[in-house]
C-alpha positions in Angstrom: -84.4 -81.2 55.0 -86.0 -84.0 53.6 -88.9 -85.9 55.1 -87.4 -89.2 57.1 -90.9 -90.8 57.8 -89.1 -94.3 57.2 -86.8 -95.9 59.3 -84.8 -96.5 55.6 -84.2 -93.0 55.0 -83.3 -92.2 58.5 -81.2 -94.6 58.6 -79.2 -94.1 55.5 -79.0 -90.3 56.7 -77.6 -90.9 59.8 -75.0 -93.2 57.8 -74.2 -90.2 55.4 -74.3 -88.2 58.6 -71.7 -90.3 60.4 -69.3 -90.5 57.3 -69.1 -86.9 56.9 -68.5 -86.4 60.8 -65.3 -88.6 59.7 -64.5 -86.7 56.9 -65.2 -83.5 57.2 -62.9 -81.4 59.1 -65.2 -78.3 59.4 -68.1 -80.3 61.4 -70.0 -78.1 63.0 -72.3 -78.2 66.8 -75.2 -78.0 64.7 -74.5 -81.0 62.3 -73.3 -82.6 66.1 -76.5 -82.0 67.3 -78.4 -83.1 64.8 -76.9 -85.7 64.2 -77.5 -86.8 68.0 -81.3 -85.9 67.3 -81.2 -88.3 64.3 -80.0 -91.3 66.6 -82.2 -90.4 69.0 -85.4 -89.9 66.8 -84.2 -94.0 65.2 -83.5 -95.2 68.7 -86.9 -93.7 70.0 -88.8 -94.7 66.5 -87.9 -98.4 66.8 -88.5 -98.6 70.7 -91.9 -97.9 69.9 -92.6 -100.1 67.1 -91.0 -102.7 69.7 -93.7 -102.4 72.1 -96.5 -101.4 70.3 -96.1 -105.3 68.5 -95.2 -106.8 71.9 -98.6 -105.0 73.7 -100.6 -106.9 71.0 -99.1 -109.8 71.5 -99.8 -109.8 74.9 -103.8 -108.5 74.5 -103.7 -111.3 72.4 -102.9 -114.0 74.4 -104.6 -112.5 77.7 -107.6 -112.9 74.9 -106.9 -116.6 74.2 -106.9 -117.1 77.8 -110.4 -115.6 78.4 -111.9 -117.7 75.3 -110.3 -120.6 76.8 -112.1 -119.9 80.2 -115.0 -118.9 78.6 -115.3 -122.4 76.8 -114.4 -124.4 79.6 -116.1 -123.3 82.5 -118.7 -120.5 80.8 -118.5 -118.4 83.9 -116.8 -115.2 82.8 -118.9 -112.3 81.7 -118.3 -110.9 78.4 
């Protein structure tokens, strides 16, 4: 099978994946299967990337806050 390390190439598999599922009148439970890993694997894949980007966001404005805090009032300890 070839390597899917981008969400590109996953995506067009699971594409070419879902037209033969149409198609194809011999579909077996392994191309069922994994297919459902496939979707799975994206669906998991891009839930992560969500909230790894969304966790720095947020470190970076608790950050912000502290620097802010810091320069007004001098009082928290770095």
């Amino acid at each position: 099978m070839k390597s899917y390390t981008t969400t590109e190439a996953l995506v067009d598999k699971i594409e070419a994946m879902k037209g033969q599922r149409k198609e194809e009148g011999d579909w077996s439970a392994d191309n069922e299967q994994t297919l459902a890993f496939l979707i799975e694997l994206h669906i998991l894949r891009t839930t992560f990337f969500h909230t790894f980007n969304e966790s720095k966001k947020i470190t970076e404005i608790i950050s912000d806050l502290q620097d802010e805090m810091q320069d007004e009032k001098g009082l928290l300890v770095r």
